[in-house]
C-alpha positions in Angstrom: -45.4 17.3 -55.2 -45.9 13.7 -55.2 -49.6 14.1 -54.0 -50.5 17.0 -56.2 -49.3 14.7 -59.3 -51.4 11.5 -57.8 -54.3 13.9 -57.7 -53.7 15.0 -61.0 -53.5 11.4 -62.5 -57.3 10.4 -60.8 -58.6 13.7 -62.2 -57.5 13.4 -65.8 -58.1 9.9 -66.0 -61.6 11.1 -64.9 -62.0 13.7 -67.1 -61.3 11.4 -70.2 -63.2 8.8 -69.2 -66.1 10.9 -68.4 -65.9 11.8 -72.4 -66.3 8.2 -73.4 -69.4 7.3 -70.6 -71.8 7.2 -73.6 -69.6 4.6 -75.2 -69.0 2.5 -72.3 -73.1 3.2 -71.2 -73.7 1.3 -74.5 -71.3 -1.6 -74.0 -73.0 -2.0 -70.9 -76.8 -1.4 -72.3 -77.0 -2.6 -76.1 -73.9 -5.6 -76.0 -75.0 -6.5 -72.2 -71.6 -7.0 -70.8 -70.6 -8.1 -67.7 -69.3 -5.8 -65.0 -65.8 -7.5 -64.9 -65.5 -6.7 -68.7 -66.5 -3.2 -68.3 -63.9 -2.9 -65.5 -61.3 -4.6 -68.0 -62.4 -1.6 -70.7 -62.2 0.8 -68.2 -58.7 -0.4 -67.4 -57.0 -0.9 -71.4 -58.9 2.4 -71.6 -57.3 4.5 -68.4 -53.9 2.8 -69.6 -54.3 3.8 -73.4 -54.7 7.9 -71.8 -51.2 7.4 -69.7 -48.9 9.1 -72.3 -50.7 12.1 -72.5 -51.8 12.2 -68.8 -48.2 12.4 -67.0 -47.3 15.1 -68.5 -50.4 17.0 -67.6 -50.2 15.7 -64.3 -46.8 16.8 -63.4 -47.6 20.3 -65.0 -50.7 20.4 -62.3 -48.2 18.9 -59.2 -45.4 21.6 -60.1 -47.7 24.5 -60.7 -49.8 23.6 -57.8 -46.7 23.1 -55.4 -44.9 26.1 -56.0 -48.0 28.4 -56.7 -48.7 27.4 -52.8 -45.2 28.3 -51.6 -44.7 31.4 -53.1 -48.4 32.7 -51.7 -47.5 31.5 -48.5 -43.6 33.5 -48.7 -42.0 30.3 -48.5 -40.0 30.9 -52.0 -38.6 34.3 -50.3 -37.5 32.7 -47.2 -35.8 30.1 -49.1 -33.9 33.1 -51.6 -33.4 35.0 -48.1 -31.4 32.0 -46.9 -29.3 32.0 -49.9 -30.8 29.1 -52.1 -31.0 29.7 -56.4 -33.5 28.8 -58.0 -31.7 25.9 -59.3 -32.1 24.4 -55.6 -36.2 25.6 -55.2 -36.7 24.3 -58.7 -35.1 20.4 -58.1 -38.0 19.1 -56.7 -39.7 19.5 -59.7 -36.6 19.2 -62.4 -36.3 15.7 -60.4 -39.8 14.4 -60.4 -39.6 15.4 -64.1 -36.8 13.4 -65.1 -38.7 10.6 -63.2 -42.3 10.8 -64.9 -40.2 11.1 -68.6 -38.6 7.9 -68.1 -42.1 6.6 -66.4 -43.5 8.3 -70.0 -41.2 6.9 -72.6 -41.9 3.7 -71.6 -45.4 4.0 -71.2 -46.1 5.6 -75.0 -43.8 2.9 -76.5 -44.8 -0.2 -75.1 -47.5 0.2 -72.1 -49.7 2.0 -73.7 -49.3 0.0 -77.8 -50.5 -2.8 -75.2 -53.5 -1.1 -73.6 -54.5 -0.6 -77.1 -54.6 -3.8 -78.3 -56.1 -5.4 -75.4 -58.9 -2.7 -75.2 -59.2 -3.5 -79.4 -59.2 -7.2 -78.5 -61.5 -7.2 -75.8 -64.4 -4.5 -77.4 -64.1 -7.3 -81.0 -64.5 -10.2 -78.9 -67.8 -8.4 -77.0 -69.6 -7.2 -80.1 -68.9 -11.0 -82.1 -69.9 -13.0 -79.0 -73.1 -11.0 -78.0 -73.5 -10.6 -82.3 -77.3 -11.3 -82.0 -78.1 -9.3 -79.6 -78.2 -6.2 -81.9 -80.9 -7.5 -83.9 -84.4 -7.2 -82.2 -87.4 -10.2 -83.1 -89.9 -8.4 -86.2 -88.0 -4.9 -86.4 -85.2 -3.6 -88.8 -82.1 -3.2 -87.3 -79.1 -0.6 -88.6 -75.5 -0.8 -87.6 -75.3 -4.9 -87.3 -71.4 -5.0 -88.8 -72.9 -2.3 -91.6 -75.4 -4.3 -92.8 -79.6 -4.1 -92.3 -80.7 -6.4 -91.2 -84.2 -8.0 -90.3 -85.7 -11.3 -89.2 -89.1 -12.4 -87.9 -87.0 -14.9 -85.3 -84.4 -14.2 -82.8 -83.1 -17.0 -80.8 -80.3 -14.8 -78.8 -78.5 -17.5 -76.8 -77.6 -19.8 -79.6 -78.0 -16.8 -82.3 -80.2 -18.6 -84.5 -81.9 -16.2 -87.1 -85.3 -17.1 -89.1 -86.9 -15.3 -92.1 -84.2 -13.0 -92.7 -83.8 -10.5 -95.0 -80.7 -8.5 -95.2 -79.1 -5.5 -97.1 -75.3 -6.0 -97.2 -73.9 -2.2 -97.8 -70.5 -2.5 -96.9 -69.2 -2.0 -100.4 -71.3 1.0 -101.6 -70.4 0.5 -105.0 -71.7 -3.3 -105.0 -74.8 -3.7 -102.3 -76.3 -7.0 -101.8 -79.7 -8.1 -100.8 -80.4 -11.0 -99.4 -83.3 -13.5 -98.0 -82.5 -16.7 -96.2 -84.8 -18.9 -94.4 -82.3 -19.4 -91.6 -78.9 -17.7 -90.4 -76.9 -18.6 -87.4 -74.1 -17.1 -86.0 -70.9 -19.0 -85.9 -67.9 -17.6 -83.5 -64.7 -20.3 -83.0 -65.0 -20.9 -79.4 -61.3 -20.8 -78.8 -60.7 -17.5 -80.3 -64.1 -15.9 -80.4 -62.1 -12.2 -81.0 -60.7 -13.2 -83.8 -63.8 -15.0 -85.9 -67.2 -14.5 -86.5 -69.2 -15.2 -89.4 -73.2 -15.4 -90.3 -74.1 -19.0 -91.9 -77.2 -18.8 -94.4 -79.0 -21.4 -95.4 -81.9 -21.9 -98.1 -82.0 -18.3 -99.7 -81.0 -15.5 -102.8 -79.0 -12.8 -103.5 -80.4 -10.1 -105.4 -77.2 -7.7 -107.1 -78.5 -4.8 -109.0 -75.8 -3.5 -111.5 -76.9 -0.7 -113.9 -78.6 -2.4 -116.5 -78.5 -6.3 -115.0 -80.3 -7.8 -112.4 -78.9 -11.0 -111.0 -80.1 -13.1 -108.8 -77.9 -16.3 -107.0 -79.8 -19.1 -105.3 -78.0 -20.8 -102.5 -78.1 -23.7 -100.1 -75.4 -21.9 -97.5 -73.4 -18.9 -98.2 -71.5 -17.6 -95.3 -70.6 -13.7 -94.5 -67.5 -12.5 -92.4 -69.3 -9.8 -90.3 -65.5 -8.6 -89.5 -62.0 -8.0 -90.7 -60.4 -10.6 -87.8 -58.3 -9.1 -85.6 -55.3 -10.9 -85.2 -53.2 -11.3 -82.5 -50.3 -11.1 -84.9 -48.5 -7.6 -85.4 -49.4 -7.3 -89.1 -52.8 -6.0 -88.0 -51.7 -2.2 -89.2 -52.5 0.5 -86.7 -49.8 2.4 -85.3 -51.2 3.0 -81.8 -50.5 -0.6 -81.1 -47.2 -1.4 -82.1 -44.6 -1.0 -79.5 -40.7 0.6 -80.1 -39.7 -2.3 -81.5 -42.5 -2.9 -84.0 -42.6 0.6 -85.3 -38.3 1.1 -85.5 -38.7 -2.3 -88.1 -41.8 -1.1 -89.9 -39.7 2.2 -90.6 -36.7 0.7 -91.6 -38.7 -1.6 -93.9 -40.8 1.0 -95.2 -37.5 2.8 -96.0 -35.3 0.6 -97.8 -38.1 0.2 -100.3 -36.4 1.5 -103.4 -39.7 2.8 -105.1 -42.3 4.1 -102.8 -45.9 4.5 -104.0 -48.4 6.7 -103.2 -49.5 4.2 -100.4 -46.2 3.8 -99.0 -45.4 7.1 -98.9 -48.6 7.9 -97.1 -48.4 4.7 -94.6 -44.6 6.5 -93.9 -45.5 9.4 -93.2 -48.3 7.8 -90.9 -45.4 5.6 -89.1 -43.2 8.5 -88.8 -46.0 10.9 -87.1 -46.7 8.0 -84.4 -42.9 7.7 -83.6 -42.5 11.5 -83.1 -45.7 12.0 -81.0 -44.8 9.4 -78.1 -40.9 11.2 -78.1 -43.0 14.2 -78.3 -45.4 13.8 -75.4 -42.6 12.2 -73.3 -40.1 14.6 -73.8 -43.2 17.3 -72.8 -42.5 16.4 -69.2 -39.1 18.1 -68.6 -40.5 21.3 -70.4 -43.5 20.9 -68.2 -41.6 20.6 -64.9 -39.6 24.0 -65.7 -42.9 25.6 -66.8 -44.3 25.1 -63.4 -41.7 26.6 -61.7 -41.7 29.6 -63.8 -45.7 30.1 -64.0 -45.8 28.6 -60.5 -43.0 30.8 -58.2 -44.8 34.0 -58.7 -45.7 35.9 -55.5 -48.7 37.7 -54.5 -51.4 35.6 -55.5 -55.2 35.7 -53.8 -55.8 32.0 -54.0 -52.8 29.9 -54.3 -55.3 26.6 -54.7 -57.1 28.4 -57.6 -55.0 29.9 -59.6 -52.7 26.8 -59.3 -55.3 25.0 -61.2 -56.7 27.6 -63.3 -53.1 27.9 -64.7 -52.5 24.6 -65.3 -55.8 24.1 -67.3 -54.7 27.1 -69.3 -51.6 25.9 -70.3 -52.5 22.6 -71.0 -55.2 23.6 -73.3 -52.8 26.4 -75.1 -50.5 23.3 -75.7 -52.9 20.8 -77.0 -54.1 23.6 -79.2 -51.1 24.0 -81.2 -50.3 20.5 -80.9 -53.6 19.9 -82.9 -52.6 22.9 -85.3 -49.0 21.7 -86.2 -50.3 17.8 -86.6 -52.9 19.0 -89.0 -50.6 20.7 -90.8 -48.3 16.8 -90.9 -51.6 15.5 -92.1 -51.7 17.7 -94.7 -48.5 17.1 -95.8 -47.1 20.7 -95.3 -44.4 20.3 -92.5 -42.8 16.8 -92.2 -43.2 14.5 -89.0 -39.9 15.8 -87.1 -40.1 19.0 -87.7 -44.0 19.9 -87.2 -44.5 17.9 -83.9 -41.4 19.0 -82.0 -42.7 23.2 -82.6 -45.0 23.0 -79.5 -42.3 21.5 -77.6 -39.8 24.4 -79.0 -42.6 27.0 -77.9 -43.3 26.2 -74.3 -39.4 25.5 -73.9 -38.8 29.2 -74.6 -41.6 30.4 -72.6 -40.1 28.6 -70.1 -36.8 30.0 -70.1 -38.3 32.9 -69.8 -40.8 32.8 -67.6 -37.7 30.8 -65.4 -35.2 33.9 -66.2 -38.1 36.7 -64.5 -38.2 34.3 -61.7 -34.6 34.0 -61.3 -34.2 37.9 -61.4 
């Protein structure tokens, strides 16, 4: 089994990072990164995937290994010789226990730390190779949700000239602006954490209903990003480890009147604490679901069908998944109910499909 499960850990990880190659084609292209940091993305990525790939990955190994055996009469010799099911199915009710440990760890603390790093690393790329997504005499869309144009591009040092830019990152406020100069200022001892564009000699046109207003400035400088801290008050779930999230709950809870936003933002907390006990926990079902979809006799390709039945499963599983965690979104079934029903599901499939091969 242990090969089968390797195998399926390369393929998965291929699959899902053949889903993000026009992501990592334009880190490569447009930010011209080196190949070591695209090996480093490729890396926080594959590591980021782990929590939902060992579960698949065992499902593949189990249902693989004893789709094989029982096509080749092996599972029959082995009842013929007086072994249960309990003993044919250890293997995988071993391996299992094994990859949910391997699992619970991974979702609480190696994966929040894939996530950061790969957050870290794609900020510190797109503020230290800033100017070169603005092109010499052309307009150019996307540049930290601005326009922007200017008639001279000096890429190594990012020195700007003759620029005109339309700042639309508040749509209910724009900004237009002209400057003479800009350059492009990163702190050289944290350049993923700031980044800011320095004008100098220019006016800010603001448009509101009936005013027009126009500021004239020697320097006026623009954040192009939020910073991303290295601290753990930057809020996003997928990178806070056990730890973080069991004290952001607690905190969250004491609060004796909850707004709208902290109910939300609880909710939110709640959902990412389930999901990693959820996908964990996934493995032991998955390892008893092998056996039962996997020790069936009288199969015409044992390689096949091993594969075909994984892929079947899987998909039924992430489908529901996806139904009941809309349905948390929505705020119809809370956190601990709605994200352990796919679990309950395929646990009494599997009893089942375990009990016909028992029989």
């Amino acid at each position: 089994m242990l090969p089968s499960f390797l195998l399926g850990l390369f393929i998965f990880v291929f699959l899902l990072l053949s889903v993000q190659t026009l992501r990592l084609t334009e880190f490569l292209l447009i930010h011209g990164i080196s190949l070591l940091n695209l090996t480093q993305l490729i890396t926080y990525m594959s590591v980021q995937f782990l929590p939902m790939i060992l579960p698949m990955s065992l499902l593949f190994a189990s249902l693989f290994t004893y789709n094989r055996l029982s096509n080749d009469s092996e599972i029959v010799a082995m009842k013929a010789s007086g072994l249960s099911i309990v003993h044919i199915g250890m293997p995988s009710i071993l391996l299992g226990i094994i990859v949910f440990v391997i699992a619970l760890y991974t979702s609480f603390y190696i994966g929040p730390w894939g996530s950061k790093q790969f957050t870290l690393l794609v900020n510190k790329i797109g503020q230290t190779k800033a100017s070169a997504n603005i092109r010499e005499g052309s307009f150019s869309e996307g540049f930290f949700d601005m326009v922007v144009y200017a008639n001279k591009v000096e890429s190594k040092n990012g020195v700007l000239g003759d620029l005109f830019i339309y700042d639309e990152r508040n749509p209910k406020d724009p900004l237009t602006i002209v400057a003479k100069l800009g350059q492009i200022i990163k702190d050289e001892d944290a350049p993923d954490q700031f980044t800011m564009l320095r004008l100098i000699d220019g006016q800010i046109h603001k448009n509101q209903s009936d005013t027009y207003t126009v500021v004239h400035f020697n320097t006026y400088d623009i954040n192009l990003v939020a910073p991303i801290k290295e601290k753990d008050d930057y809020f996003d779930a997928d990178l806070f480890n056990y730890d973080q999230l069991e004290e952001l709950l607690a905190s969250y809870k004491a609060k004796e009147s909850k707004s709208d936003k902290d109910l939300d933002t609880l909710m939110y907390l709640k959902r990412e604490y389930h999901k990693r006990w959820v996908l964990s926990f996934s493995c032991l079902i998955f390892a008893v679901l092998g056996i039962g979809f996997g020790a069936i006799a009288n199969r015409r390709n044992n390689k096949t069908n091993g594969v075909v039945l994984s892929l079947g499963v899987i998909v039924s599983y992430w489908i529901i998944y996806i139904i009941f965690d809309s349905s948390i979104k929505s705020g119809r079934l809370p956190a601990h109910i709605g994200l352990w029903i796919p679990n309950t599901l395929f646990m009494i499939v599997a009893f089942f499909r375990l009990r016909k091969v028992w029989f």
